[in-house]
DOVO-422656 format. One record per atom (N, C-alpha, C): residue in three letters; residue number from 0; x, y, z; atom name. Coordinates in nm, 3 decimals. Example, Ala and Ser with C-alpha at 12.3 -4.5 7.8 and 13.67 -1.06 7.14 Angstrom:
<pts>
   r   k      xx      yy      zz  a
 Ala   0   1.319  -0.569   0.780  N
 Ala   0   1.230  -0.450   0.780 CA
 Ala   0   1.320  -0.330   0.780  C
 Ser   1   1.285  -0.225   0.708  N
 Ser   1   1.367  -0.106   0.714 CA
 Ser   1   1.290   0.003   0.787  C
</pts>
This chain:
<pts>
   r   k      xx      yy      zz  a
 Unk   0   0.532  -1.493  -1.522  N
 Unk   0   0.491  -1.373  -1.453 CA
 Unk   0   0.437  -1.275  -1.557  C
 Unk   1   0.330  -1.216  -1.535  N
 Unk   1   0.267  -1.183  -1.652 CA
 Unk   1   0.244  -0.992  -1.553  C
 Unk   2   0.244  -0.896  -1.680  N
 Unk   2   0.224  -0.746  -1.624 CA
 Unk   2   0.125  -0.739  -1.532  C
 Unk   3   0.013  -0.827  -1.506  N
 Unk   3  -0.054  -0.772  -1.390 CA
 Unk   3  -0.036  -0.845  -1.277  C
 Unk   4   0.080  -0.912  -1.214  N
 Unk   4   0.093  -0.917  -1.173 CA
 Unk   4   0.149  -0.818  -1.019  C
 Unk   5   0.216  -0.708  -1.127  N
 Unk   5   0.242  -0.584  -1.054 CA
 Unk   5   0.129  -0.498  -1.020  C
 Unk   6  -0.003  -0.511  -1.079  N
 Unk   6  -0.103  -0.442  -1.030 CA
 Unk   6  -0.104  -0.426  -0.852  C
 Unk   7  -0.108  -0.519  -0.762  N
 Unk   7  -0.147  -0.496  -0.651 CA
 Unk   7  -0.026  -0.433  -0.591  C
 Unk   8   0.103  -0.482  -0.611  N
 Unk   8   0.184  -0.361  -0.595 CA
 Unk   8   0.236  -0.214  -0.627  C
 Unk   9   0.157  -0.184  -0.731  N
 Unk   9   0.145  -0.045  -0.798 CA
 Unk   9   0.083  -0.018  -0.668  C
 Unk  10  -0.057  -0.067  -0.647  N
 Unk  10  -0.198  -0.023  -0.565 CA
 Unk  10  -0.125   0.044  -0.398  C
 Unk  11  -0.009  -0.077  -0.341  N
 Unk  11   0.048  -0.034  -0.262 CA
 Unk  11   0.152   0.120  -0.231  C
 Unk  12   0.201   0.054  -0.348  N
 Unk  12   0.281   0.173  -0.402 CA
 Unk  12   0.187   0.329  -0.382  C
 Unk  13   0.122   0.334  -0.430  N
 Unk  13  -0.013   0.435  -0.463 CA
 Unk  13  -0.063   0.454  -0.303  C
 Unk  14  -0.117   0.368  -0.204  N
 Unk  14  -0.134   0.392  -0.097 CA
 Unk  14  -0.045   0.448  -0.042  C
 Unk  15   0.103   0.422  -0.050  N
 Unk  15   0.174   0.462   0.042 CA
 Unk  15   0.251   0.616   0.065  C
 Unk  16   0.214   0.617  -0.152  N
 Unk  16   0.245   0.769  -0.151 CA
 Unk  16   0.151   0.843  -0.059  C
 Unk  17   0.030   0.814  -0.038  N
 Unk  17  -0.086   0.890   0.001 CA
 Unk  17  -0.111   0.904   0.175  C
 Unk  18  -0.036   0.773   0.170  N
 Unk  18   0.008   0.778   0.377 CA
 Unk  18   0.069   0.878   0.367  C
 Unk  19   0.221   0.891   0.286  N
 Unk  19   0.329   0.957   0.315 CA
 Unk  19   0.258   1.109   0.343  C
 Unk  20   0.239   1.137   0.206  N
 Unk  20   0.160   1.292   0.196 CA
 Unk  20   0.073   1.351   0.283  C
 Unk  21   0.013   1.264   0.302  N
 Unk  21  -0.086   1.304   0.473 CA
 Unk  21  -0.019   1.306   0.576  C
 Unk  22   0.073   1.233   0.627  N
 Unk  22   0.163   1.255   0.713 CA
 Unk  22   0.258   1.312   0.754  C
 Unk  23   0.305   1.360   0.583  N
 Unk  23   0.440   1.491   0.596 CA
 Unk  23   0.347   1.624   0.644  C
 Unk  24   0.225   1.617   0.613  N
 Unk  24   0.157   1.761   0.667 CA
 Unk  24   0.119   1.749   0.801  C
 Unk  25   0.048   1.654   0.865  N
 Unk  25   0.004   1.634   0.981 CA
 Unk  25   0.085   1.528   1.101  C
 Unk  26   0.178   1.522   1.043  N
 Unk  26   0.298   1.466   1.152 CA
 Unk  26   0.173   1.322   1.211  C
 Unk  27   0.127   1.270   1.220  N
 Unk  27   0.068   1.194   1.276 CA
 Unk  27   0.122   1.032   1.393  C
 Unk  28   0.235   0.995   1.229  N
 Unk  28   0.264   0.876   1.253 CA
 Unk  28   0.419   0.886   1.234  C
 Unk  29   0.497   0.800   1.290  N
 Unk  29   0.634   0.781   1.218 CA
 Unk  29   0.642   0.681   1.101  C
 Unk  30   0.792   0.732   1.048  N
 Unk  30   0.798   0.650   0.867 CA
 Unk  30   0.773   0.502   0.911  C
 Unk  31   0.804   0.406   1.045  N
 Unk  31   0.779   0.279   1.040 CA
 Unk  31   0.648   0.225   1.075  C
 Unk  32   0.571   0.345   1.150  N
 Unk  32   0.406   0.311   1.124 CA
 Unk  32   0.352   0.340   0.990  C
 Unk  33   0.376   0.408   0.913  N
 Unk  33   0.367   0.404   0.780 CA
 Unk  33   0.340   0.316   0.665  C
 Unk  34   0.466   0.247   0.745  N
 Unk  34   0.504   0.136   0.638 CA
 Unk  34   0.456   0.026   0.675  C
 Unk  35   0.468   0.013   0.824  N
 Unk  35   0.360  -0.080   0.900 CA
 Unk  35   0.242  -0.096   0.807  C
 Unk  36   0.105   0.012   0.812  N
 Unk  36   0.001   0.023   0.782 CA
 Unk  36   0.029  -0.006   0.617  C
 Unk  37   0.158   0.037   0.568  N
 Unk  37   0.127   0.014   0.415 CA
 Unk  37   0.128  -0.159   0.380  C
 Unk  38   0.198  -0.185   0.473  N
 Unk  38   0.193  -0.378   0.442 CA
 Unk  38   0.082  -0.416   0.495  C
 Unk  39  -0.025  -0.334   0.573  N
 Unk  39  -0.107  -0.435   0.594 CA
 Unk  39  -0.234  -0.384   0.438  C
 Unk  40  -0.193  -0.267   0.442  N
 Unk  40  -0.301  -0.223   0.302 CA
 Unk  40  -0.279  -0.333   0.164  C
 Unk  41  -0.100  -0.359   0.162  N
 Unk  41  -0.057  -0.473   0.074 CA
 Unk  41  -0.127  -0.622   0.103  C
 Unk  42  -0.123  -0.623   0.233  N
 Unk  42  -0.168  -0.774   0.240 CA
 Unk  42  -0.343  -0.778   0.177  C
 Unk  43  -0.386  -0.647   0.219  N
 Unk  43  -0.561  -0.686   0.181 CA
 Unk  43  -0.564  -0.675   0.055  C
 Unk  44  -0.487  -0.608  -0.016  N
 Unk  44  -0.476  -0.569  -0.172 CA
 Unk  44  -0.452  -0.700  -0.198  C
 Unk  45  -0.381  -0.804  -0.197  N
 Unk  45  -0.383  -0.883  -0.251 CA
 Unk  45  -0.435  -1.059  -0.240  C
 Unk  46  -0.457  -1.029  -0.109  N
 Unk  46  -0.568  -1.101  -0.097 CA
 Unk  46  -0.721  -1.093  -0.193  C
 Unk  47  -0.727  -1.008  -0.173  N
 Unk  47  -0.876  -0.914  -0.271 CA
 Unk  47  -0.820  -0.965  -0.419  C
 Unk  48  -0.710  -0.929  -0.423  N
 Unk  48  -0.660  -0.961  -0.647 CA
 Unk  48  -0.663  -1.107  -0.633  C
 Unk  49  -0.577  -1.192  -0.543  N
 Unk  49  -0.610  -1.343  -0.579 CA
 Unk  49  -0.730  -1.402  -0.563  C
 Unk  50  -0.821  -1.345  -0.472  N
 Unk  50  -0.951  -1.386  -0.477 CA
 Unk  50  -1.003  -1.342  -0.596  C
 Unk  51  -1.021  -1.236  -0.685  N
 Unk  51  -1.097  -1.174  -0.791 CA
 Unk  51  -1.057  -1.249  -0.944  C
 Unk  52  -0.876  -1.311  -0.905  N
 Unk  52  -0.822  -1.374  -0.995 CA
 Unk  52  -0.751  -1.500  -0.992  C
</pts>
């Protein structure tokens, strides 16, 4: 397992702060649509890195 491996989960990581933050201001979604949408942002993230790598 080599350090970039964690790249596409940083990337998630990074999305999800950015759901969160938009959402603590504008109430939009609840924390499990959130997280919903953040696994599917994970799944394309890494689909996209194993294809590129």
């Amino acid at each position: 397992m080599t350090p970039a491996s964690f790249v596409p989960l940083l990337l998630a990581a990074i999305v999800w702060t950015g759901f969160w933050r938009i959402n603590r201001t504008r109430n939009w979604f609840t924390i499990g649509e959130v997280i919903f949408w953040d696994v599917i942002v994970l799944i394309v993230i890494q689909l996209v890195w194993l294809r590129w790598f």
